[in-house]
Every structure is written in structure tokens, then in C-alpha cells.
DOKE-181960 format. One line per field, with one value per atom (N, C-alpha, C): residue number from 1; x, y, z; atom name; residue in one letter. Coordinates in Angstrom, 3 decimals, always signed. Each point is the difference from the previous one (the first is absolute). Layout:
BEGIN
nr	(NUM,...)
xx	(X,...)
yy	(Y,...)
zz	(Z,...)
atom	(CA,...)
rest	(A,...)
This chain:
BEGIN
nr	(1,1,1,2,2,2,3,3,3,4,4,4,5,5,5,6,6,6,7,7,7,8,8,8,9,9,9,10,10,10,11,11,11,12,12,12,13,13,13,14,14,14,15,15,15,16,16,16,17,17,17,18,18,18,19,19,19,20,20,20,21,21,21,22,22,22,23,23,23,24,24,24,25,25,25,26,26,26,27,27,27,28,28,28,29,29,29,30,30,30,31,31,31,32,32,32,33,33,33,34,34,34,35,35,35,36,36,36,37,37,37,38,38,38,39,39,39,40,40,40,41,41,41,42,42,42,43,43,43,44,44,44,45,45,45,46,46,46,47,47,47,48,48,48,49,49,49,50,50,50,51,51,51,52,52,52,53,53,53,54,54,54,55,55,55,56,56,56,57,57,57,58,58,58,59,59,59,60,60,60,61,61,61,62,62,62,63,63,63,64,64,64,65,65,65,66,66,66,67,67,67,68,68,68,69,69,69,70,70,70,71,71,71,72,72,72,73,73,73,74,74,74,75,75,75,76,76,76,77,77,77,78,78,78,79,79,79,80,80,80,81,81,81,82,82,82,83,83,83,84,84,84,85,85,85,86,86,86,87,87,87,88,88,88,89,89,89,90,90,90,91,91,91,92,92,92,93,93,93,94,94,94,95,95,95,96,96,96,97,97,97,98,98,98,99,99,99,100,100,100,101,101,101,102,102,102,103,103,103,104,104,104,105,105,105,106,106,106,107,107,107,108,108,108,109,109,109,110,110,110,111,111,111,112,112,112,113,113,113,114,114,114,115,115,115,116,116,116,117,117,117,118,118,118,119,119,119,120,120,120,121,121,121,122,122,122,123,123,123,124,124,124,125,125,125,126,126,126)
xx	(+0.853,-0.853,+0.900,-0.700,+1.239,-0.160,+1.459,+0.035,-1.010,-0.978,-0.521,-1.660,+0.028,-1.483,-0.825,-1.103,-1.113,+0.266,+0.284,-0.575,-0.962,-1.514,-0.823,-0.327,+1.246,-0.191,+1.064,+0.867,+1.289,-0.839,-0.849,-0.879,-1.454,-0.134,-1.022,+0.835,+1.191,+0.737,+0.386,+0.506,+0.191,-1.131,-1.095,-1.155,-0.847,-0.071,-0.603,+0.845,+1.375,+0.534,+0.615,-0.165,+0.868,+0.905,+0.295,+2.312,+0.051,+1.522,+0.596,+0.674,+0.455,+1.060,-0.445,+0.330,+0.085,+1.490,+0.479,+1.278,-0.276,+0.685,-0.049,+1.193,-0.442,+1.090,-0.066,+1.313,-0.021,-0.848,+0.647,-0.970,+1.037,+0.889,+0.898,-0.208,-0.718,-0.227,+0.867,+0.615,+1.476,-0.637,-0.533,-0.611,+0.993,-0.790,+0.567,-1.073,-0.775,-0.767,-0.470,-0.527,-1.027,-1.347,-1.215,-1.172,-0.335,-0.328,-0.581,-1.559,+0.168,-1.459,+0.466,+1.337,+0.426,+0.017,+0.164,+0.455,-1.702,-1.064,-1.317,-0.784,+0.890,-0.246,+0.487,+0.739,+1.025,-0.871,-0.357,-0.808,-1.448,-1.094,-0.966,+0.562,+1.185,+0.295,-0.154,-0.037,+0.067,-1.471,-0.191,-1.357,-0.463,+0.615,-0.571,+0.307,+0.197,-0.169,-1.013,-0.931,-1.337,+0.251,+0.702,-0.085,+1.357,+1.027,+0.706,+0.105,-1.213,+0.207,-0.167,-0.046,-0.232,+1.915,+0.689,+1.450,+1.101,+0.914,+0.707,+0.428,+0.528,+0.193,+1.160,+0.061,+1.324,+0.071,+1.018,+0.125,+0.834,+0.304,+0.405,+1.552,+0.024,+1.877,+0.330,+1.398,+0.493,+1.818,-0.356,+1.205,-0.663,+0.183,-0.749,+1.066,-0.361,+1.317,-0.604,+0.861,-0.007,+0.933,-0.746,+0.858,+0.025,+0.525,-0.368,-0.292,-0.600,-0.674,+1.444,+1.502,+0.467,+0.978,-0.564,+0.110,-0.033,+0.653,-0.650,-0.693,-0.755,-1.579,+1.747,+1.098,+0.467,+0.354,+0.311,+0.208,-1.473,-0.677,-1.684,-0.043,-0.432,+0.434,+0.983,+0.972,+0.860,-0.498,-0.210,-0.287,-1.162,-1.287,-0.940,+0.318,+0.805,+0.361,+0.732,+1.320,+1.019,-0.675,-1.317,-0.627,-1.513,+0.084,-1.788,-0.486,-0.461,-1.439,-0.891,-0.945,-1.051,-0.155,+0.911,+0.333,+0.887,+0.606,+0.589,-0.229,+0.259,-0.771,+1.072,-0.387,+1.051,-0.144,+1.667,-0.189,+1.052,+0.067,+0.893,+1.194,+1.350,+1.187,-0.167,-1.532,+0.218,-1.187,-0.241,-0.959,-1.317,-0.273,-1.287,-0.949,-1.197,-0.366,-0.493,+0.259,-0.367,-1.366,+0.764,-1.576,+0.192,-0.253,-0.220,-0.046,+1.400,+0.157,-0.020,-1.154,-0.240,+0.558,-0.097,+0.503,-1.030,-1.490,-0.894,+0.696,+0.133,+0.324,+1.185,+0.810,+1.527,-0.747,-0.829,-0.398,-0.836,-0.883,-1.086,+1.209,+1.152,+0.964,+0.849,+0.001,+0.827,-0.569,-1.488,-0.625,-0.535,-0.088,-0.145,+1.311,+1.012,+0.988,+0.118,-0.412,-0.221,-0.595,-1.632,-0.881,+0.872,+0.914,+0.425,+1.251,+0.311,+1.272,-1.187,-1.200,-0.490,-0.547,-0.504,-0.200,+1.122,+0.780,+1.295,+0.703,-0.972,+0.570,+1.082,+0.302,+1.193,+1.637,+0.226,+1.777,-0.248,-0.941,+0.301,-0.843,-0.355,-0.693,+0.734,-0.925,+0.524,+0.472)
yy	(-1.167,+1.167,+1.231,+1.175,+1.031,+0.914,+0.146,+0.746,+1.384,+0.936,+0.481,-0.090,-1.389,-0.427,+0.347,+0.268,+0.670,-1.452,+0.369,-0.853,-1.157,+0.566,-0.271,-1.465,+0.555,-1.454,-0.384,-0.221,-0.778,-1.010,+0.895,-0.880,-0.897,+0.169,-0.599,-1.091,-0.277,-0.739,-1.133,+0.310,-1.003,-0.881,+0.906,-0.437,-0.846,-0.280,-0.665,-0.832,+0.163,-1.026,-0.947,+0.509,-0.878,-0.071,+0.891,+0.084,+0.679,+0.087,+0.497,+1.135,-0.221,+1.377,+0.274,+1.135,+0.386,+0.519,-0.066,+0.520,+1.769,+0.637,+1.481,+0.472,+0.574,+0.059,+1.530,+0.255,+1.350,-0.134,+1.570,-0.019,-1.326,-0.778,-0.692,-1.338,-0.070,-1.672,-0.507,+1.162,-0.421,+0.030,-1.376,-0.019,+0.691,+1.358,+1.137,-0.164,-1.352,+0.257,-1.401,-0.220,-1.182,+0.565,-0.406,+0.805,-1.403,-0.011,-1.385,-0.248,-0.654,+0.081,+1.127,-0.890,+1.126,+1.080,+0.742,+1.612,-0.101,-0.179,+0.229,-0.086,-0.897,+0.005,+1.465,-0.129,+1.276,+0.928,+0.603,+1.128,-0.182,-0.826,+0.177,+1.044,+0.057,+0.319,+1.722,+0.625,+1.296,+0.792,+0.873,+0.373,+0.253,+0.366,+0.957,-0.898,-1.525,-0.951,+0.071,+0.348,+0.408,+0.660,+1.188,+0.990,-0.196,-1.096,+0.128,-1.237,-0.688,-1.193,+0.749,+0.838,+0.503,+0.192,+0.171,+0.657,-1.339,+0.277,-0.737,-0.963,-1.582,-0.533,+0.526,-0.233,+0.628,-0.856,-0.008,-0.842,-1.340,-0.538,-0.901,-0.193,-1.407,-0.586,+0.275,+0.727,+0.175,-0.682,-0.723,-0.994,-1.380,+0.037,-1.784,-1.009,-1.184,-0.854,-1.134,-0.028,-0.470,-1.661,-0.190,-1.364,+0.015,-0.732,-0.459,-1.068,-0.415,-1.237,-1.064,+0.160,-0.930,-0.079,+0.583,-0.335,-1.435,-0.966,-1.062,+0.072,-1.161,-0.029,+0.410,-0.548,+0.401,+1.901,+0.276,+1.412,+0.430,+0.046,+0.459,+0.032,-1.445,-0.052,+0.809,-0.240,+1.521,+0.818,+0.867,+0.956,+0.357,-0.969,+0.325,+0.227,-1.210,-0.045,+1.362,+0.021,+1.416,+1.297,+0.386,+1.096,+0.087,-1.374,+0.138,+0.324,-0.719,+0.441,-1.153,+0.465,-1.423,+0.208,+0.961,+0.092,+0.106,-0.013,+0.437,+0.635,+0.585,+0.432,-0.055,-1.137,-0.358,+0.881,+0.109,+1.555,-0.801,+0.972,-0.355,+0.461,+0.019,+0.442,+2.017,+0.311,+1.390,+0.538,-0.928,+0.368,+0.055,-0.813,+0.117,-1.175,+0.291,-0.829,-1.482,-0.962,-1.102,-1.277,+0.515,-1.095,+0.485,-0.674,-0.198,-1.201,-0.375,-1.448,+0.339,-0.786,+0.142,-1.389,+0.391,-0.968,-1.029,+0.116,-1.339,-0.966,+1.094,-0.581,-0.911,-0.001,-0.095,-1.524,+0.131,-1.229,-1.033,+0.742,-0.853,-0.604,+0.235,-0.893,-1.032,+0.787,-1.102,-1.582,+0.219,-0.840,-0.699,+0.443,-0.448,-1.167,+0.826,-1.344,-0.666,-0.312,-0.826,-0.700,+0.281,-1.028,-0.945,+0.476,-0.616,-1.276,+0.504,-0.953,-1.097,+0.252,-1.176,-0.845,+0.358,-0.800,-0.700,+0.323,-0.668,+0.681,+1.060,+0.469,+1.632,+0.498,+0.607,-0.577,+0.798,-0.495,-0.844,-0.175,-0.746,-1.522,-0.217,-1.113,-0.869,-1.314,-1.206,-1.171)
zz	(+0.000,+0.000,+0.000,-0.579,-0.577,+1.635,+0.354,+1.041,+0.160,+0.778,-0.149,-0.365,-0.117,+0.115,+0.826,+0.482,+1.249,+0.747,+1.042,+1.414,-0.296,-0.773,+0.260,-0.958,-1.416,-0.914,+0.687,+0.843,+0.484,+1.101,+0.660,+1.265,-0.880,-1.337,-0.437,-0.452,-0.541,-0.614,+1.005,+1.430,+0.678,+0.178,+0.158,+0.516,-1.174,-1.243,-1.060,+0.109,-0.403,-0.508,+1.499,+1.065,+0.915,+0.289,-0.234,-0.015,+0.997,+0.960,+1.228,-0.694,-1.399,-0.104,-1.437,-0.379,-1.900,+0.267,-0.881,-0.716,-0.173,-0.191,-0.152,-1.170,-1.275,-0.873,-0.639,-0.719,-0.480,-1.387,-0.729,-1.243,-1.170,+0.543,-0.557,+0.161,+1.007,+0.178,+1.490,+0.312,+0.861,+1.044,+1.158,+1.418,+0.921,+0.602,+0.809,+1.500,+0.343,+1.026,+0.132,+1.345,-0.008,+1.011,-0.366,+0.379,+0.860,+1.773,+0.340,+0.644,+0.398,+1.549,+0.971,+0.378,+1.109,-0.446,-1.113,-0.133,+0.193,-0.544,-0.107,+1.836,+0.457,+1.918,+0.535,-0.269,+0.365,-0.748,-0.869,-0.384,+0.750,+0.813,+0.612,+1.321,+0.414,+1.290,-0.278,-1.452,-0.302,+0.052,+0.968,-0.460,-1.130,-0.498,-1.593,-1.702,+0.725,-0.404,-1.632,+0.334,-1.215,-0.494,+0.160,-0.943,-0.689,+0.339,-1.007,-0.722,-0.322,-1.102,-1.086,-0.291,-1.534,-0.709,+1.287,+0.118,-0.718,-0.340,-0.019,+1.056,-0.426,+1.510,+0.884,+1.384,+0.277,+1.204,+0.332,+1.288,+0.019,-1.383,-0.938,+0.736,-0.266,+0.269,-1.509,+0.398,-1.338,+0.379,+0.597,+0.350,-0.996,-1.036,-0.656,+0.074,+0.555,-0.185,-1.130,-0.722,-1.569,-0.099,-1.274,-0.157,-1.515,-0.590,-1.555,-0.022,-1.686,-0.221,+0.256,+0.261,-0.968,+1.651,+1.571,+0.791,+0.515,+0.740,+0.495,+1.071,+0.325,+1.264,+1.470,+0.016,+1.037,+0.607,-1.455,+0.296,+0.079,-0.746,+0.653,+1.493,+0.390,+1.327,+0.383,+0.431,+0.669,-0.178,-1.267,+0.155,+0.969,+0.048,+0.757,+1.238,+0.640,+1.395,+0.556,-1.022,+0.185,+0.529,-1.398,+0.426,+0.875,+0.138,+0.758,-0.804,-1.175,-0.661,-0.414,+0.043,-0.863,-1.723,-0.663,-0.741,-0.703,-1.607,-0.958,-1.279,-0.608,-1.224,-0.959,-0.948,-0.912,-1.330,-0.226,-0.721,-1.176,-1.379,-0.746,-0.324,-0.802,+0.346,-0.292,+0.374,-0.045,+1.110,+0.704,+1.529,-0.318,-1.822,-0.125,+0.850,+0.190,+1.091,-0.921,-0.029,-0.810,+1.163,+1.315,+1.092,+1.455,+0.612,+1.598,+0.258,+0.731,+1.072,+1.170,+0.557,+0.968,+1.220,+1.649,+0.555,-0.193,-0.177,-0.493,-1.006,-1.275,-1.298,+0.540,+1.180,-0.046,+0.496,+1.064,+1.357,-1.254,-0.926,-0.791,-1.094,-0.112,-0.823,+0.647,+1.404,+0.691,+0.219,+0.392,+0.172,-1.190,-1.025,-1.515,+0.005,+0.084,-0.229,+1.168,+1.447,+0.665,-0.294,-0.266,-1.046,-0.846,-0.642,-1.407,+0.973,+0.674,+1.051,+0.556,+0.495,+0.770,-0.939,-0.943,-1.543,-0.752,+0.437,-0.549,-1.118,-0.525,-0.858,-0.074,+1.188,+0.220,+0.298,+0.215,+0.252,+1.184,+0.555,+1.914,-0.724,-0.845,-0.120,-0.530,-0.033,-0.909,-0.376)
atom	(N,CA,C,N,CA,C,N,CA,C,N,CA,C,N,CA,C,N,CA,C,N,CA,C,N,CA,C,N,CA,C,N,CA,C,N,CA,C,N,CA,C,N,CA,C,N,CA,C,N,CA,C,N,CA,C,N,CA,C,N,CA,C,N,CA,C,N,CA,C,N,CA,C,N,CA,C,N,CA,C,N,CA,C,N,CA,C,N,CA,C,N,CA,C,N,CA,C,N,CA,C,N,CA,C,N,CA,C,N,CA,C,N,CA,C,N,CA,C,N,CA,C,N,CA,C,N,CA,C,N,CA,C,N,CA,C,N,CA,C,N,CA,C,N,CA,C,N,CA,C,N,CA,C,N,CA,C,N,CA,C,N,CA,C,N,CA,C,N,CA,C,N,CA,C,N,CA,C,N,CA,C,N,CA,C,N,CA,C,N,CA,C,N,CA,C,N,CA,C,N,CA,C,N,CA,C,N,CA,C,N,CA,C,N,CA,C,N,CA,C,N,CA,C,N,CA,C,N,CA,C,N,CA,C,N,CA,C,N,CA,C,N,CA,C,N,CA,C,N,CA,C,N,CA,C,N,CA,C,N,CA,C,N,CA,C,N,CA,C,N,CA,C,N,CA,C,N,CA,C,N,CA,C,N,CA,C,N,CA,C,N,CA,C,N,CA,C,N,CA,C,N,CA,C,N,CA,C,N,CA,C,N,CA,C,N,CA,C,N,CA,C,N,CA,C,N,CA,C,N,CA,C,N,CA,C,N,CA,C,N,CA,C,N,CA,C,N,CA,C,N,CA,C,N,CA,C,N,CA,C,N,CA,C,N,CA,C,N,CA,C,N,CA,C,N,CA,C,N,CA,C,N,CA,C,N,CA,C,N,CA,C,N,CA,C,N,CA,C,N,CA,C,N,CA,C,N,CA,C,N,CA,C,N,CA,C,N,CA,C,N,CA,C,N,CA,C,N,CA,C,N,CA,C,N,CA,C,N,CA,C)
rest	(X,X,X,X,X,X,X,X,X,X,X,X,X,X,X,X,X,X,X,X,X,X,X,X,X,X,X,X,X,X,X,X,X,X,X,X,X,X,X,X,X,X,X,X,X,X,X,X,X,X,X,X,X,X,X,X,X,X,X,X,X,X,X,X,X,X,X,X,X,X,X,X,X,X,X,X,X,X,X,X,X,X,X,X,X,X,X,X,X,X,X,X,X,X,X,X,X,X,X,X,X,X,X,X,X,X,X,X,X,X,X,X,X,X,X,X,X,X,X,X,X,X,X,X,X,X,X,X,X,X,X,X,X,X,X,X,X,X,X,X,X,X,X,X,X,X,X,X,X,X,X,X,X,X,X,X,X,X,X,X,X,X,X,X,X,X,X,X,X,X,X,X,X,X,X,X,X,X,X,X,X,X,X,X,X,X,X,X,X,X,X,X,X,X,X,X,X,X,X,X,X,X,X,X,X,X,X,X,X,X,X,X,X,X,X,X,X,X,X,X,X,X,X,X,X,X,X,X,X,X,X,X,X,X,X,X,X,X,X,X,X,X,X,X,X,X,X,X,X,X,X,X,X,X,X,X,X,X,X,X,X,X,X,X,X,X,X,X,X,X,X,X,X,X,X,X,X,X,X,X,X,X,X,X,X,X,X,X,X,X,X,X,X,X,X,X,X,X,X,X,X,X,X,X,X,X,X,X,X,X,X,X,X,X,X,X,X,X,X,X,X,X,X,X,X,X,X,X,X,X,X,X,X,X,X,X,X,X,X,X,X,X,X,X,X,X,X,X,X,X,X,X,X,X,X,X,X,X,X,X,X,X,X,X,X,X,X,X,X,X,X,X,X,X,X,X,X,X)
């Protein structure tokens, strides 16, 4: 989502689609932000809360910790652990945003290939 978006489609966006974070990017594509629940928790605590969903979002981590596609599942990991996040936002060799790995995505693979080990058909089987 292009940095400068209203509040109000950033809080409709989590909220349809189900997601914890959006990405935040320039007029280039280059992710300069991540928009979450928490920044959206953290903005109820403001009185004047209402009158500025029309505003640009603000309040935003503009610390993103990034990975690429061509990362392995171990450095993912680290990275999550290193910085405390339940996220990454995988970007390409110019910070364009290409997804979001999340620590689910990380746990719903781990256990994918556990499945595949008690079946016999991973590396632990056979």
C-alpha cells in the first residue's frame, strides 16, 4: 500500500482481508513502512482518533525487517527470533515488496514436513 494512504483504507484492509500487517511503500515500490494491529491498538488510545482517519496513516514502524525469496527457512528463522517479530516482508534485490512470511507460515511448514517424516516420506522416514 502506497505510503500516505488514509488510516481509514489501511484499517479497512486489515480488517476484510485478515492480515496483522500491510507493507508501506514509496511512489517506487521501495517498502519504507509496515502498517499492523498494534499500530491500529495504539491509535484507539488517541482521542481525536475519528477525526483523523481521513489523514494519512502515521504511527507506522518504519524499522521493516526483510528477507528475500532466495533466503533459507534457517535464516528466516533468525531473523524472526534476532528481531522479535511475527513477521518479514520479503522484498526483491531493490526493497520491492514481493510477500509476507509470517511466524504461522514458518510453524504451518514446519509441521507440514513433520507430517511428511511420520509418513515416511521426509528425510526421518523409511
Amino acid at each position: 500500500v502506497l505510503r500516505g494512504t488514509p488510516l481509514i483504507v489501511l484499517l479497512n484492509l486489515l480488517a476484510e482481508r485478515k492480515i496483522s500487517a500491510v507493507p508501506l511503500v514509496d511512489e517506487t515500490g521501495v517498502v519504507v513502512g509496515l502498517y499492523s494491529k498494534g499500530d491500529a491498538v495504539r491509535l484507539t488510545r488517541h482521542e481525536n482518533m475519528f477525526e483523523s482517519l481521513d489523514e494519512p496513516a502515521y504511527g507506522f514502524k518504519e524499522e521493516v525487517v526483510v528477507c528475500a525469496r532466495s533466503d533459507t527457512l534457517r535464516v528466516v528463522i533468525d531473523r524472526i527470533r534476532v528481531h522479535r517479530t511475527r513477521l518479514l516482508v520479503c522484498v526483491d534485490g531493490h526493497r520491492r515488496v514481493e510477500g509476507i512470511v509470517t511466524i504461522s507460515d514458518v510453524l504451518r511448514f514446519l509441521l507440514m514436513l513433520d507430517g511428511d517424516d511420520v509418513q515416511g516420506h521426509g528425510h526421518g522416514g523409511g
